[in-house]
N, C-alpha and C positions, 0 to 999 in steps of 0.2 A: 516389387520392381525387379526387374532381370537386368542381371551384370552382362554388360556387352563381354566378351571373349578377350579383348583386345582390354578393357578392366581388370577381369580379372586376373589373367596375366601384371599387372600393373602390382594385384593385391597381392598374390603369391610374395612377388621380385620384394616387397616392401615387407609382410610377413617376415619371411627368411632373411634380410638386412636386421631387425628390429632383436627375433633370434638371435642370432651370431652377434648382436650386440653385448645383449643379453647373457648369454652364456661364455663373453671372453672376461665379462665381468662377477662368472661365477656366481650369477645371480639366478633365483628361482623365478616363477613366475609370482608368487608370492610376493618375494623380495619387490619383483617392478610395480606390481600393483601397489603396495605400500609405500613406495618411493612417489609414485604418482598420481593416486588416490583414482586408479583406472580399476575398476573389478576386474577379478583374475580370470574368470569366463571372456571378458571383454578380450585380456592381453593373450588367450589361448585361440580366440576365435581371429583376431588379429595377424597372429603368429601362422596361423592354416589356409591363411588368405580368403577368411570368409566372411569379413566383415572388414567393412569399409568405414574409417578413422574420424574422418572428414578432415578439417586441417586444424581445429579448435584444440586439437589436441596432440598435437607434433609440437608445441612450447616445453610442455609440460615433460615428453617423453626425450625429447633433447636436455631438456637440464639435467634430468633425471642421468642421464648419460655423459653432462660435462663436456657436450656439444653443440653446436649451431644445429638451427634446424639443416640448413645446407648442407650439413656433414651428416645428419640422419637422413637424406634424402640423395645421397650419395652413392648410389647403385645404378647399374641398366640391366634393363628386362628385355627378352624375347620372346618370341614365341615358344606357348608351350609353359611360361612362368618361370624358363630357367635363367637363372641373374646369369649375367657375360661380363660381368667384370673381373 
């Protein structure tokens, strides 16, 4: 299946939120994976905006962060996949 444009953009802006989570908490991809029981192929493909989450699994990645999913889904996206927040 092909990621509409206006998608993938969407995956990038969420990737790089999930990142910069990630790394203010000094954590590895490792570390998240183990936190979440997400494979670390899964949290890098994630992370590069080339794979799509679906929403089964934004619980799991918010607790893991000692937030709401709301506050992991707390970014805007543009064109192009660059965050404008």
């Amino acid at each position: 299946m092909r990621i509409d444009l206006r998608h993938k953009d969407f995956l990038i802006a969420f990737g790089q939120r999930l990142k910069a989570l990630r790394t203010q908490k000094g954590w590895s991809q490792y570390d998240l994976s183990y936190k979440t029981n997400i494979e670390r192929v899964s949290i890098i493909r994630i992370e590069k905006g080339e794979m799509n989450t679906g929403i089964a699994i934004l619980p799991e990645l918010a607790k893991a962060f000692d937030i709401s999913v709301s506050e992991l889904l707390d970014f805007e996206f543009g064109e192009g996949g660059e965050s404008e927040k």
